[in-house]
C-alpha positions in Angstrom: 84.5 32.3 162.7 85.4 30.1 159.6 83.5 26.7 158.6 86.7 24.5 159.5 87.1 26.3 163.4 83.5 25.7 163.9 84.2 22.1 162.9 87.2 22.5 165.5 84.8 23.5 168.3 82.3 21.4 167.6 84.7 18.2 167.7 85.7 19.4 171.3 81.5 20.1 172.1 81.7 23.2 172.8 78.3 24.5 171.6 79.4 28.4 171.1 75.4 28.6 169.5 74.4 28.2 172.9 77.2 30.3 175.0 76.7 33.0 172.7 73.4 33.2 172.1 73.3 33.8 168.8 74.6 32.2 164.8 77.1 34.6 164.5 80.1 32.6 165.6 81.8 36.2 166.2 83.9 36.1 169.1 85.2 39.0 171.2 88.5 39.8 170.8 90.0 41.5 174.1 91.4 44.9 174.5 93.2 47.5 176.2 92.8 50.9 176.3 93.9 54.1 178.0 92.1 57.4 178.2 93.0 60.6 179.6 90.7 62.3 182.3 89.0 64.1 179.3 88.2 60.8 177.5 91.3 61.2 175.2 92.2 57.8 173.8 95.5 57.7 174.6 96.8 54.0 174.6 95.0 51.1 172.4 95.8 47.6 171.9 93.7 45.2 170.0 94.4 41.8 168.4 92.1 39.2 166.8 95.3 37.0 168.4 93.5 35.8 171.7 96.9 34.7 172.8 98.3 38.3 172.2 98.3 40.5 174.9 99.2 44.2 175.7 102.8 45.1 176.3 103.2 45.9 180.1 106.1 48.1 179.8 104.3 50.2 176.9 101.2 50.7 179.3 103.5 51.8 182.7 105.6 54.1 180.3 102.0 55.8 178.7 100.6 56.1 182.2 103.7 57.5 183.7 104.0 59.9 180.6 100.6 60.8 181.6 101.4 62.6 185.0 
């Protein structure tokens, strides 16, 4: 996390030190991901966007192509 968002949180008290456990300041960044039945990665969608999310019509149309 950069100097000036730590400054952000800190304004607001949110103590991330203390929710994390740690001095990293890393924060997860969510996911989705599809695998097949043999562990095939078939589907992945990352973002370091916390407001970004996956596509619901691109995970339906990989699990349907799936069958």
């Amino acid at each position: 996390m950069p100097e000036n968002l730590r400054e952000v949180y800190h304004s607001f008290n949110l103590d991330v030190e203390r929710h994390k456990g740690n001095l990293d300041y890393e924060l997860p960044m969510p996911a989705t991901n599809i695998l097949d039945t043999n562990c095939k990665i078939e589907y992945v969608f990352v973002s370091e966007d916390y407001t970004e999310c996956a596509n619901p019509k691109e995970i339906i149309n990989t699990l349907t192509n799936k069958k």
